[in-house]
DSSP file (Angstrom, degrees, kcal/mol; ACC not computed):
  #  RESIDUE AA STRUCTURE BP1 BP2  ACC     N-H-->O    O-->H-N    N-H-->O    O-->H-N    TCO  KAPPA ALPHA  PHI   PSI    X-CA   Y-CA   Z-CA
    1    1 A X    >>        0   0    0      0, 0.0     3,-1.0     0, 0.0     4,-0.7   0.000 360.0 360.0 360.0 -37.5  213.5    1.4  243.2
    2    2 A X  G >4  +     0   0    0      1,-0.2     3,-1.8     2,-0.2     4,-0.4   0.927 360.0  58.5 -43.8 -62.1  209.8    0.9  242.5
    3    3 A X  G 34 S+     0   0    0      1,-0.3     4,-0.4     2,-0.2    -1,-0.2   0.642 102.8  47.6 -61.3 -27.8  209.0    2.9  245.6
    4    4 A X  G <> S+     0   0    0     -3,-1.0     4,-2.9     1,-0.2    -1,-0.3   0.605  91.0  81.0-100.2   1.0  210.6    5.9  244.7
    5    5 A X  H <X S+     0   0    0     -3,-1.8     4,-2.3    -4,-0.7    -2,-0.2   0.823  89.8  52.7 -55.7 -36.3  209.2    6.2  241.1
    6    6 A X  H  >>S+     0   0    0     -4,-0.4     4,-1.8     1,-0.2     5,-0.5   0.896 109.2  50.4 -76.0 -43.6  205.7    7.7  242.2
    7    7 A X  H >>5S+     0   0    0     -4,-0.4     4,-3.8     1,-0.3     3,-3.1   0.963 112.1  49.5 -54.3 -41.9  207.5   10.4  244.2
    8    8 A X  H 3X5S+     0   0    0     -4,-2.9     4,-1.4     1,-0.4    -1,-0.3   0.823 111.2  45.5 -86.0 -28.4  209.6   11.1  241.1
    9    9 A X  H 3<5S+     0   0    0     -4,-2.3    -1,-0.4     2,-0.2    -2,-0.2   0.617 108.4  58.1 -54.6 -12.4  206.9   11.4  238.6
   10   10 A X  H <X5S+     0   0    0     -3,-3.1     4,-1.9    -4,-1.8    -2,-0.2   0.759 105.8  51.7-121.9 -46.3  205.0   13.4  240.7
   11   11 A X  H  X<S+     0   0    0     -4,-3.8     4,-2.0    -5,-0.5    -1,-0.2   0.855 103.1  51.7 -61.3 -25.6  207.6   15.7  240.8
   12   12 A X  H  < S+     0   0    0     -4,-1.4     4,-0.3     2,-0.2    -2,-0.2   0.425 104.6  60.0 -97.1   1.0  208.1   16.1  237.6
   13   13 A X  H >> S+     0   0    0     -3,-0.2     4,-6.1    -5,-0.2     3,-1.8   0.825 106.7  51.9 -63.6 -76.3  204.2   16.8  237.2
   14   14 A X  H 3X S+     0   0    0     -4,-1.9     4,-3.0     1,-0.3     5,-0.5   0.837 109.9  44.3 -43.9 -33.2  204.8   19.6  239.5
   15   15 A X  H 3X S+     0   0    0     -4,-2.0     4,-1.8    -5,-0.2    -1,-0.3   0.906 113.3  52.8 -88.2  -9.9  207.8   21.2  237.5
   16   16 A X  H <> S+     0   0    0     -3,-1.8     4,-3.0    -4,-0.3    -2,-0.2   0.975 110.9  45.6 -56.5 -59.4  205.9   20.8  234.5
   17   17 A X  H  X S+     0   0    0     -4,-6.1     4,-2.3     1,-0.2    -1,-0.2   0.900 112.5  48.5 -55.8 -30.1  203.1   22.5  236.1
   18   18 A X  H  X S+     0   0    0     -4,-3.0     4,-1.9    -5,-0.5     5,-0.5   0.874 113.4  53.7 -67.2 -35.4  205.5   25.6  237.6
   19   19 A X  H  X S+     0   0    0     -4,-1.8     4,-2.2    -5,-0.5    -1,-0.2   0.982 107.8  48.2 -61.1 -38.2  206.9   25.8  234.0
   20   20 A X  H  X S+     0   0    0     -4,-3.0     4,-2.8     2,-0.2    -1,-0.2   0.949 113.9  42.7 -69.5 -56.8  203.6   26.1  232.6
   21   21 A X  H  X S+     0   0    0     -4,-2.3     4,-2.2     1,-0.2     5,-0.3   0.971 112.3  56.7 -55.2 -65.4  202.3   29.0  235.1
   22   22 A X  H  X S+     0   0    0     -4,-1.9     4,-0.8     2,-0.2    -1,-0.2   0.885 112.7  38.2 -44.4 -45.5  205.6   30.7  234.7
   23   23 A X  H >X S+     0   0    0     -4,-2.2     3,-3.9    -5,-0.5     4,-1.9   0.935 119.0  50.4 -72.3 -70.2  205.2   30.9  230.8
   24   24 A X  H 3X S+     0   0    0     -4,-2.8     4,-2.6     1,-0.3    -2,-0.2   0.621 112.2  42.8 -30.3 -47.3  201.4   31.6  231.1
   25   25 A X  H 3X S+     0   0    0     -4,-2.2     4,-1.0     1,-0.2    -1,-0.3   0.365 116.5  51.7 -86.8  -0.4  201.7   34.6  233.7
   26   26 A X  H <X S+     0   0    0     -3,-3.9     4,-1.8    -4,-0.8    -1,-0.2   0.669 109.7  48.5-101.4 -21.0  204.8   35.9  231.6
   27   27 A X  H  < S+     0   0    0     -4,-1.9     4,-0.4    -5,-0.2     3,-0.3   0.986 118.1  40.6 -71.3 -58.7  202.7   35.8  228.3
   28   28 A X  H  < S+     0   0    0     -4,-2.6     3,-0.2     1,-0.2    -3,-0.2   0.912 133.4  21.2 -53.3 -47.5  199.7   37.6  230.0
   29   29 A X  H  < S+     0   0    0     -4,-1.0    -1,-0.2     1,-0.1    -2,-0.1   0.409  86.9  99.6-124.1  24.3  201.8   40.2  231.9
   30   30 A X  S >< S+     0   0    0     -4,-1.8     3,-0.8    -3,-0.3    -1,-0.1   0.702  94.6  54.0 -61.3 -30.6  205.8   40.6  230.1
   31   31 A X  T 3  S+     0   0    0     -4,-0.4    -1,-0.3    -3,-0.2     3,-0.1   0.835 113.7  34.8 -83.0 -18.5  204.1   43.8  228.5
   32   32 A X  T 3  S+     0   0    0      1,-0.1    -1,-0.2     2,-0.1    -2,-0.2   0.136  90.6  99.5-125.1  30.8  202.9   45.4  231.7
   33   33 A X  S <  S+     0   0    0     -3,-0.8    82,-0.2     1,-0.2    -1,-0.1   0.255  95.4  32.0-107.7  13.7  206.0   44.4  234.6
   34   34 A X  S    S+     0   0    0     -3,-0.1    76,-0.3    76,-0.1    77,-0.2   0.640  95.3 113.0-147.3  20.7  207.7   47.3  234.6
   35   35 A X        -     0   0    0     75,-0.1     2,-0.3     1,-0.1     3,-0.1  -0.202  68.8-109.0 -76.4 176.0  204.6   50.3  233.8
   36   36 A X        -     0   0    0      1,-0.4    -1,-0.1    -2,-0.1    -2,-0.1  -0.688  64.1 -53.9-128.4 134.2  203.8   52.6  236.3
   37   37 A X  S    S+     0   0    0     -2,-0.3    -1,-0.4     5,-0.1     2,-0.2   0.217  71.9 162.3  -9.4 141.3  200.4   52.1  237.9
   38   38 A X        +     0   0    0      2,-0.3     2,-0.1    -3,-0.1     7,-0.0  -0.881  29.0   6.8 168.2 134.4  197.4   51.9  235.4
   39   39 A X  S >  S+     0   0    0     -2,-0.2     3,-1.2     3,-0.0     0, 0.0  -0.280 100.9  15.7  87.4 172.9  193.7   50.8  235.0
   40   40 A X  T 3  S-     0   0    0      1,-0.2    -2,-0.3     2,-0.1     0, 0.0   0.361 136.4  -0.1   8.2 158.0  191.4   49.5  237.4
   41   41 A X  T 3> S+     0   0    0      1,-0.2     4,-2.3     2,-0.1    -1,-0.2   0.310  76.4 145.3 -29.1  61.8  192.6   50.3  241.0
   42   42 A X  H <>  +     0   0    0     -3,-1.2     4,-2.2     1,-0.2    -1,-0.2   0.568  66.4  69.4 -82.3   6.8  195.9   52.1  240.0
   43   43 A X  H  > S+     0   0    0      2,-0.2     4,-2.2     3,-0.2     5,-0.4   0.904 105.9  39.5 -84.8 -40.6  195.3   54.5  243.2
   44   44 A X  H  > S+     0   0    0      2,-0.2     4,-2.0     1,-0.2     5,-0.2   0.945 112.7  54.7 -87.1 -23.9  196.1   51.3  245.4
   45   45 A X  H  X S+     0   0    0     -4,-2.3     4,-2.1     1,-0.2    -2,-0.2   0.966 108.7  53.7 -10.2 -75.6  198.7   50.5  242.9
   46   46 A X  H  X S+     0   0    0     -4,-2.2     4,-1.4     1,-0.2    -2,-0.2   0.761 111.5  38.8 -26.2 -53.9  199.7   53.8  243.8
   47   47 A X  H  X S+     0   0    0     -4,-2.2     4,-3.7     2,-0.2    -1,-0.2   0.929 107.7  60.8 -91.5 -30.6  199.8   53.4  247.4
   48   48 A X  H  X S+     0   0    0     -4,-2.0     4,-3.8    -5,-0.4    -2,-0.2   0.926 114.2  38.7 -41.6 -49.9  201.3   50.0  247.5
   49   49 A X  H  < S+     0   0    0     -4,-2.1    -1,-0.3     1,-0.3    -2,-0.2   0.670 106.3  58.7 -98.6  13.3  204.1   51.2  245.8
   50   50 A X  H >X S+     0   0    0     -4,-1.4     4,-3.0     2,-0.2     3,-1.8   0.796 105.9  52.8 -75.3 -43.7  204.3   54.3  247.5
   51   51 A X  H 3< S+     0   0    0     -4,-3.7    15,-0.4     1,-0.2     4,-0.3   0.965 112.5  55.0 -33.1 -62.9  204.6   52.0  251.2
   52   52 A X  T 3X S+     0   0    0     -4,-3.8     4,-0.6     1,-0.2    -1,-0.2   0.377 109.1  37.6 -36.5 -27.6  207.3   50.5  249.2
   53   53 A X  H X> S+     0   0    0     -3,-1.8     4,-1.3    13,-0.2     3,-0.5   0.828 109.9  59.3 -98.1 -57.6  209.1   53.5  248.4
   54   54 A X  H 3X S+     0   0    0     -4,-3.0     4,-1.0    12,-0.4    -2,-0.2   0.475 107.2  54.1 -72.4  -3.1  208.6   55.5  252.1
   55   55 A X  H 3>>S+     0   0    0     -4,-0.3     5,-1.8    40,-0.2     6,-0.6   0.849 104.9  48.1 -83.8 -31.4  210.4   52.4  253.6
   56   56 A X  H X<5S+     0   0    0     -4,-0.6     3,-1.4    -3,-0.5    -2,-0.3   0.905 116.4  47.2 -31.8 -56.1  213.2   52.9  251.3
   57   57 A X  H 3<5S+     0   0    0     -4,-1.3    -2,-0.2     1,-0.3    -1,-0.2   0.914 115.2  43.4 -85.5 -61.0  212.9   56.7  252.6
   58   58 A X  H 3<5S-     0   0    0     -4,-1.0    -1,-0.3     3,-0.1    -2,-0.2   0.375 118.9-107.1 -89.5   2.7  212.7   55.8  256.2
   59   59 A X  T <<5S-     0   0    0     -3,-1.4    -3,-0.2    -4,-0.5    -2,-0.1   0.931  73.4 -50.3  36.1  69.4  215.6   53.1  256.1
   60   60 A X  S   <S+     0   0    0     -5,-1.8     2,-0.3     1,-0.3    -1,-0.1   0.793  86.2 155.4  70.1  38.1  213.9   50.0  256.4
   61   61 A X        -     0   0    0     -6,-0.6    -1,-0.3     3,-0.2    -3,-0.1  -0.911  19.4-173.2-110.1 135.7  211.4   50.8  259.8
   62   62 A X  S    S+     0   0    0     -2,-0.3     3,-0.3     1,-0.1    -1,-0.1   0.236  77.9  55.5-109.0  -8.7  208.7   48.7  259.6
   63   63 A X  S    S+     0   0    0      1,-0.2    -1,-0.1     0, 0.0     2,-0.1   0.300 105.3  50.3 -96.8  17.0  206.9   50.2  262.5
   64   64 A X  S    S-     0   0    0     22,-0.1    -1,-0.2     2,-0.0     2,-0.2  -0.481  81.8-174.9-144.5  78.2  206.9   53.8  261.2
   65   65 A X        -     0   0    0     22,-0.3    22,-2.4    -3,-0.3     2,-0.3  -0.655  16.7-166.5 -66.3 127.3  205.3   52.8  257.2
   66   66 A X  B     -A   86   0A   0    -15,-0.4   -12,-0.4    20,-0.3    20,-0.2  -0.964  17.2-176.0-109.1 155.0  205.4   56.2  255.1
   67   67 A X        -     0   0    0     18,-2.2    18,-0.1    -2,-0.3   -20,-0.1  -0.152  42.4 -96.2-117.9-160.8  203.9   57.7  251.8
   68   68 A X  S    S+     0   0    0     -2,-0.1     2,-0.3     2,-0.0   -21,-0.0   0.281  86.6  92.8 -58.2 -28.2  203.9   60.5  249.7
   69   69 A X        -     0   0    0     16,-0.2     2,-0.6     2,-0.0    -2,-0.2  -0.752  52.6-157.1-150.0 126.2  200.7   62.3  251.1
   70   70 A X        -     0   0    0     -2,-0.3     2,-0.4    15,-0.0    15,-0.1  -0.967  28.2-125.3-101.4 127.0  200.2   64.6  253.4
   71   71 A X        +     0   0    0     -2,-0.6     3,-0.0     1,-0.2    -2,-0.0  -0.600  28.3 176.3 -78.4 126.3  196.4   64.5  254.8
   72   72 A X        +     0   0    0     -2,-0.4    -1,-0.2     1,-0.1     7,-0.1   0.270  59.3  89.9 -67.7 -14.0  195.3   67.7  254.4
   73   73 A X        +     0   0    0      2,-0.1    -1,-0.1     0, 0.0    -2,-0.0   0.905  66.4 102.0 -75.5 -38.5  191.7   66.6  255.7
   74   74 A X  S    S-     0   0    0      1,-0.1     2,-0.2     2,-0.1     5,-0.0  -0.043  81.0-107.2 -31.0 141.5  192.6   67.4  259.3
   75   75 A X    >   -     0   0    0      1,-0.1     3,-1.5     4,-0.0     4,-0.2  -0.759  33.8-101.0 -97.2 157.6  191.4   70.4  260.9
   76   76 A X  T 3  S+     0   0    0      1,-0.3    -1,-0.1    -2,-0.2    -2,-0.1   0.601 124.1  52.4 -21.5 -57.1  194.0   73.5  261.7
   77   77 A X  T 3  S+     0   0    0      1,-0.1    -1,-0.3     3,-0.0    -3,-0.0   0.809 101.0  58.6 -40.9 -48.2  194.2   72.4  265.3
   78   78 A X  S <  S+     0   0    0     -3,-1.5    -2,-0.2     2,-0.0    -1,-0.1   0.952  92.0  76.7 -32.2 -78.3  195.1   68.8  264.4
   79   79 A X        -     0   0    0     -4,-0.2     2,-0.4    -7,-0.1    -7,-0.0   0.067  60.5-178.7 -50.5 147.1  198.5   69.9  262.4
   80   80 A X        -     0   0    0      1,-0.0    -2,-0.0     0, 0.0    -3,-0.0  -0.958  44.6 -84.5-138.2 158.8  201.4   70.8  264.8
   81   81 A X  S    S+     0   0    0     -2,-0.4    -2,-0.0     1,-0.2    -1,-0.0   0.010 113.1  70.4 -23.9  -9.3  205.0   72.0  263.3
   82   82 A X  S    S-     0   0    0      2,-0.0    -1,-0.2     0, 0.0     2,-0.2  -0.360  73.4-170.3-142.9  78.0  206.6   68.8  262.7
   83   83 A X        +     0   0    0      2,-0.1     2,-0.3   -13,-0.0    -2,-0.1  -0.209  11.6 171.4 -27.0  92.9  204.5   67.5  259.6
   84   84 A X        -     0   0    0     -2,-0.2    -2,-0.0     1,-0.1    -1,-0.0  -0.640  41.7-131.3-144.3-150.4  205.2   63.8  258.5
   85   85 A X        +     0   0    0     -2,-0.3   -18,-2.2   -15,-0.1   -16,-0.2   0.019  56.0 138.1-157.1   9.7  203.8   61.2  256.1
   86   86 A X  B     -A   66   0A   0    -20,-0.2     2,-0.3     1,-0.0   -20,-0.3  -0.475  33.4-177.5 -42.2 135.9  203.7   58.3  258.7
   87   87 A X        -     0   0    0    -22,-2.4     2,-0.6    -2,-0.1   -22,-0.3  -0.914  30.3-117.6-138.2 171.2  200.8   56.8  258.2
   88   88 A X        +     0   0    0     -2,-0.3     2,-0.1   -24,-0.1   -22,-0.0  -0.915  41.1 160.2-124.5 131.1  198.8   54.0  259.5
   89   89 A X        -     0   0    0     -2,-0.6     2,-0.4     1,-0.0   -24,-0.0  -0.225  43.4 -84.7-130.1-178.4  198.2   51.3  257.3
   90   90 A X  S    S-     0   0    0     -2,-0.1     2,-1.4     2,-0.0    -1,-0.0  -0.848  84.4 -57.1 -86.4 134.5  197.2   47.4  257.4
   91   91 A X        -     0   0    0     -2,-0.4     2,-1.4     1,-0.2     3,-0.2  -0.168  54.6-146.7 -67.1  89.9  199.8   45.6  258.0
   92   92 A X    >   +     0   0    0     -2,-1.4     3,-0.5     1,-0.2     4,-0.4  -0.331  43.6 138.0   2.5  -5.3  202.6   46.0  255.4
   93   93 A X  T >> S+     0   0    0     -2,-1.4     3,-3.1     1,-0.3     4,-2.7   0.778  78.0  37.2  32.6 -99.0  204.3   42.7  255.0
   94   94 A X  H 3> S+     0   0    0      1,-0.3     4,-2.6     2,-0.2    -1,-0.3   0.810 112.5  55.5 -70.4 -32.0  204.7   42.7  251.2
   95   95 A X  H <> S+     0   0    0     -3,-0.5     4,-1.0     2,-0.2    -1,-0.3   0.585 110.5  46.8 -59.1 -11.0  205.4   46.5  250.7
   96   96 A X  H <> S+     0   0    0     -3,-3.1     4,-2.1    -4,-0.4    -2,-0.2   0.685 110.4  56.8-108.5 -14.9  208.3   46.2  253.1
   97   97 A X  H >X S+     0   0    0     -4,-2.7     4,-1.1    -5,-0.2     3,-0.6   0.954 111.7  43.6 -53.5 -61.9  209.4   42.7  251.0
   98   98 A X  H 3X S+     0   0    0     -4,-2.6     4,-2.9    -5,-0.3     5,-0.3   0.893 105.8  63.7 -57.3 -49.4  209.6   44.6  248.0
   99   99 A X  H 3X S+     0   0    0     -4,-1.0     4,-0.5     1,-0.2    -1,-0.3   0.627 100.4  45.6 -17.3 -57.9  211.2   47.0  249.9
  100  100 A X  H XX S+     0   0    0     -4,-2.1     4,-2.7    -3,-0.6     3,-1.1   0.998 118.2  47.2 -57.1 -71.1  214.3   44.8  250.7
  101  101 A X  H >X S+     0   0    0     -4,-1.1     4,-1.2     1,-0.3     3,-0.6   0.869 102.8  56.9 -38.8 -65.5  214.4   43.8  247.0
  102  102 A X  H 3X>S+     0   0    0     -4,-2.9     4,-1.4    -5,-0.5     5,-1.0   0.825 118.7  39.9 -37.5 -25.8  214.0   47.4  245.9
  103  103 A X  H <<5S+     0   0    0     -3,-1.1    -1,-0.2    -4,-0.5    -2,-0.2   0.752 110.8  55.7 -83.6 -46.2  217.4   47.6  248.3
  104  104 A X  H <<5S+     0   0    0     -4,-2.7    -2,-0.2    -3,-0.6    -3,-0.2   0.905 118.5  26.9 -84.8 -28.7  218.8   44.8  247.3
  105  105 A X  H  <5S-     0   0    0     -4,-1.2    -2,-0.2     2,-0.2    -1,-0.1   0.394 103.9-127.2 -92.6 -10.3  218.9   45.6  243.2
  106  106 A X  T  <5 +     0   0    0     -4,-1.4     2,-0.3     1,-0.4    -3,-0.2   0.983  64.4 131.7  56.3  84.5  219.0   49.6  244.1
  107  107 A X      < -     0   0    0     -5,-1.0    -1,-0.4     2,-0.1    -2,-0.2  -0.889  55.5-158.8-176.5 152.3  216.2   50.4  242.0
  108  108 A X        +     0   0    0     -2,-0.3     2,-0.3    -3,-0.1    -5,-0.0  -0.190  47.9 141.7-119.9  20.8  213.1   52.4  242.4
  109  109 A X    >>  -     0   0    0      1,-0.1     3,-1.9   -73,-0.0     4,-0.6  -0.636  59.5-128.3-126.3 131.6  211.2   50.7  239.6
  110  110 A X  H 3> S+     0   0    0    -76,-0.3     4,-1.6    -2,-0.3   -75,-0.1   0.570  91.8  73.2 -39.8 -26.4  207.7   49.8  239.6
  111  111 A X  H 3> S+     0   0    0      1,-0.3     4,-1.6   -77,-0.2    -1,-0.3   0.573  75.2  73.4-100.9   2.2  208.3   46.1  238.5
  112  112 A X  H <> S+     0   0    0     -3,-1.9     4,-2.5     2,-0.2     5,-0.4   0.942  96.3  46.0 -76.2 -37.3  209.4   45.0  241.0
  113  113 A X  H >X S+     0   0    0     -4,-0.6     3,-2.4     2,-0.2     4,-1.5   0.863 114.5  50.2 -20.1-100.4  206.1   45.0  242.6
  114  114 A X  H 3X S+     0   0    0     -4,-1.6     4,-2.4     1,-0.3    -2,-0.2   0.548 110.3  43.5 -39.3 -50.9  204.7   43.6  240.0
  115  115 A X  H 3X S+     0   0    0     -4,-1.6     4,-1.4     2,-0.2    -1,-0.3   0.766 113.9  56.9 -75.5 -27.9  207.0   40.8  239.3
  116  116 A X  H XX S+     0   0    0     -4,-2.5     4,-3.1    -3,-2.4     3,-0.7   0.947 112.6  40.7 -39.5 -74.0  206.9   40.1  243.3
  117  117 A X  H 3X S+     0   0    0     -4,-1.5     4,-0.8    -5,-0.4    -2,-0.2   0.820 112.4  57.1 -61.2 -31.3  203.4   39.8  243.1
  118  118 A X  H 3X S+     0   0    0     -4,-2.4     4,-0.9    -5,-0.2    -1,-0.3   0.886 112.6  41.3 -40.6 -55.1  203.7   37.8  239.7
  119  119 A X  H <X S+     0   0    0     -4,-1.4     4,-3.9    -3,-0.7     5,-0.4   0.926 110.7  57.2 -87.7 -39.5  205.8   35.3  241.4
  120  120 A X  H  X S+     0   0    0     -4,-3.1     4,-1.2    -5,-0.3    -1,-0.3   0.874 109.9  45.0 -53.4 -33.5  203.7   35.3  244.5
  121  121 A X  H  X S+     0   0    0     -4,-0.8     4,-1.8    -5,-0.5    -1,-0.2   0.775 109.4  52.3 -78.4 -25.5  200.7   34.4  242.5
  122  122 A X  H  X S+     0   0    0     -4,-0.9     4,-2.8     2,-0.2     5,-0.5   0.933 104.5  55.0 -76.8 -31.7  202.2   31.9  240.6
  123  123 A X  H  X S+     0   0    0     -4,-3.9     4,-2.1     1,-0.2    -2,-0.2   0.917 120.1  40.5 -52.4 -32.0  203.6   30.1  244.1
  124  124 A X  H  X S+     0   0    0     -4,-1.2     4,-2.5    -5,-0.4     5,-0.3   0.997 108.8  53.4 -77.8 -53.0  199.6   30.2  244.9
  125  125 A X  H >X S+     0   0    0     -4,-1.8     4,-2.3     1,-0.3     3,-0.9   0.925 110.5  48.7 -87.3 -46.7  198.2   29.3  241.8
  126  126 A X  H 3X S+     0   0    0     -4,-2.8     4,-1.9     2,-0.2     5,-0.4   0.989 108.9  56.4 -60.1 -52.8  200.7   26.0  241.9
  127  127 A X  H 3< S+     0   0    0     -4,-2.1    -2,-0.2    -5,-0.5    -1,-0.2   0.761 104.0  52.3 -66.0  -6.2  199.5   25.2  245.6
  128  128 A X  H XX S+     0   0    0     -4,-2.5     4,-3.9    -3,-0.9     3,-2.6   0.819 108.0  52.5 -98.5 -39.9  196.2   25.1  244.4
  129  129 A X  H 3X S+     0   0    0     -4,-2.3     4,-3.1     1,-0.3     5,-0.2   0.933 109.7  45.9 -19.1 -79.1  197.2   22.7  241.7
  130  130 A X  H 3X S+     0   0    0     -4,-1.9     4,-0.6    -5,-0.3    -1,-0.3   0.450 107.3  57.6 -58.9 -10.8  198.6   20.6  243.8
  131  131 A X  H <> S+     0   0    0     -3,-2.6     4,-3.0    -5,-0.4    -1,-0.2   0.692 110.5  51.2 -71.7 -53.2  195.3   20.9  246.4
  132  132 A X  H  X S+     0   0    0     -4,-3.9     4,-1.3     2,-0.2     6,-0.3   0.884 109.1  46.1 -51.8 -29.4  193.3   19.7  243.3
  133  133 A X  H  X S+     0   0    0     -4,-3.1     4,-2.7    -5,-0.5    -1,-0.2   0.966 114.2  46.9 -74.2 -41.3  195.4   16.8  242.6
  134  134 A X  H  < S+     0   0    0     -4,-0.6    -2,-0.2    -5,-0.2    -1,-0.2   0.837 118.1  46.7 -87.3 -21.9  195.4   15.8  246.2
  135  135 A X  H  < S+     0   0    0     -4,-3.0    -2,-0.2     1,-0.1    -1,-0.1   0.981 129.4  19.1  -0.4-120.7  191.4   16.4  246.2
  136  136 A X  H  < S-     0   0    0     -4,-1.3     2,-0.3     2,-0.1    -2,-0.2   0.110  90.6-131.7 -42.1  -9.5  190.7   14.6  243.2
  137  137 A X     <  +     0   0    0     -4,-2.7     2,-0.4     1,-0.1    -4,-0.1  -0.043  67.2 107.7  58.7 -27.8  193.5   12.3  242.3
  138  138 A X     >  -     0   0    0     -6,-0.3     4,-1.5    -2,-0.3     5,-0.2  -0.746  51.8-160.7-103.2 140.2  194.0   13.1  238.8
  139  139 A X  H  > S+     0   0    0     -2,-0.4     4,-1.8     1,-0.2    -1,-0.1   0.663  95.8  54.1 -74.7 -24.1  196.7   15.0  237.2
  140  140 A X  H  > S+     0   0    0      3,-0.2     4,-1.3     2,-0.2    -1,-0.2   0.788 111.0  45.7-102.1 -28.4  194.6   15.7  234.1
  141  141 A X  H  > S+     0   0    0      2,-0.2     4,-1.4     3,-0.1    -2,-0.1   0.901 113.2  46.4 -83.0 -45.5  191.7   17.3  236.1
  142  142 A X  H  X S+     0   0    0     -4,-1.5     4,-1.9     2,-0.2     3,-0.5   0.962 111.6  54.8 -44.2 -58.9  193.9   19.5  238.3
  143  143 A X  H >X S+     0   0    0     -4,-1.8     4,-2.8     1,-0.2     3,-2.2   0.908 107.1  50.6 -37.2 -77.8  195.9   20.5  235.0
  144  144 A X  H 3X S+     0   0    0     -4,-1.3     4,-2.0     2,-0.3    -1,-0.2   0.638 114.9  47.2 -37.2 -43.8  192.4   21.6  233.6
  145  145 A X  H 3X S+     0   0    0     -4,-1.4     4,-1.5    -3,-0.5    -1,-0.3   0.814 111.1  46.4  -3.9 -74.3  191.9   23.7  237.1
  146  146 A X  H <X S+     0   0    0     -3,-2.2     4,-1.9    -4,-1.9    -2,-0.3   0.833 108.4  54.3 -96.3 -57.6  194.7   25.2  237.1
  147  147 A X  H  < S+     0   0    0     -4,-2.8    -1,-0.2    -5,-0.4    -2,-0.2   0.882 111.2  51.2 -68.5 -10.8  194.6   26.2  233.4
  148  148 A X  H >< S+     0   0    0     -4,-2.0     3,-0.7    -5,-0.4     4,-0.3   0.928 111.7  40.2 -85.5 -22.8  191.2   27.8  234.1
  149  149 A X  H >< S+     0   0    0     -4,-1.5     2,-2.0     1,-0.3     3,-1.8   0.978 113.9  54.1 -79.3 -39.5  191.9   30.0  237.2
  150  150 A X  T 3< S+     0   0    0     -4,-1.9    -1,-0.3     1,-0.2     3,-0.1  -0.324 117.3  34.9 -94.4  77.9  195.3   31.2  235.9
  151  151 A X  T <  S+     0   0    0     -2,-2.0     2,-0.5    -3,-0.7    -1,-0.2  -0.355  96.4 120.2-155.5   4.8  193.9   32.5  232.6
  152  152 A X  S X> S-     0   0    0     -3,-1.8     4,-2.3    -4,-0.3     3,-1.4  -0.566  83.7-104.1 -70.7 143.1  190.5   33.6  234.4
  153  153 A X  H 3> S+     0   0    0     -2,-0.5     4,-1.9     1,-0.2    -1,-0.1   0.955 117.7  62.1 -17.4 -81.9  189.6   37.2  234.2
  154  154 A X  H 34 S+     0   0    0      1,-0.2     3,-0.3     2,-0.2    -1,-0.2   0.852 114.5  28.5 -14.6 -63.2  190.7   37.6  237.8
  155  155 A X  H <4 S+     0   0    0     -3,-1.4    -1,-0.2    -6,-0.4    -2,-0.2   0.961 116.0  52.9 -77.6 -36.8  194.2   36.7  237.3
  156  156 A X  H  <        0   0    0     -4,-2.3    -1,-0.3     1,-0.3    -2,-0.2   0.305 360.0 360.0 -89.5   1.1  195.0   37.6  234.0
  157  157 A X     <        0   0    0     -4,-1.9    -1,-0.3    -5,-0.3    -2,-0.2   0.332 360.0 360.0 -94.3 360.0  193.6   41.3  234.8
């Protein structure tokens, strides 16, 4: 019984610490998970969730990623007679995950990004916890870590 004790404290560090992240990243960002692009780099907001939308539009092809935006920057020669809003992009992974969700709750709604990207940060922001502990050894110095990066500027912006 002894043997299994460590493991089970050690879990119950870890949900402490996911409870903690979870309250923290909901305090900082409950006002702003369901707003429309906004701030600081809301054009790649913008385009993120526009990927997100154009797979909805395209029914879930991940090799043909579309937007909103037709490039006008092309010269006259360029354009031909069937016009389309394929685009080519870096590869699209999490815009076609939101995608599915967005599919899966039948909603068009901004927050889900954002609360994707929430959850995704907390999942990081715990695996660096848990890098620090196994680092350092200590649970109180990892805590202390972990409560400066997820209330640093970075995240919390």
């Amino acid at each position: 019984m002894d043997y299994f004790y460590p493991r089970m404290k050690s879990w119950r560090t870890y949900v402490l610490v996911f409870c903690m992240l979870t309250s923290v990243g909901l305090y900082f960002h409950f006002d702003n998970l369901d707003g429309f692009p906004r701030y600081h780099h809301a054009w790649a907001q913008s385009d993120h969730l526009a990927l997100a939308l154009g797979f909805l539009n395209n029914g879930l092809d991940f090799f043909h990623p579309e937007t909103f935006h037709y490039n006008p920057s092309f010269p006259e020669w360029w354009m031909n007679a069937n016009e389309t809003t394929i685009t080519a992009v870096d590869f699209p992974i999490h815009n076609y995950i939101v995608a599915i969700f967005m599919k899966l709750f039948n909603t068009k709604s901004p927050g889900v990004f954002r609360i994707y990207l929430l959850i995704y940060s907390i999942i990081g922001l715990f695996y660096f916890c848990k890098f620090s502990k196994e680092i350092g050894n200590d649970n109180v110095l990892s805590f202390l870590v972990l409560i400066i990066a997820s209330t640093s500027p970075v995240f919390v912006y």
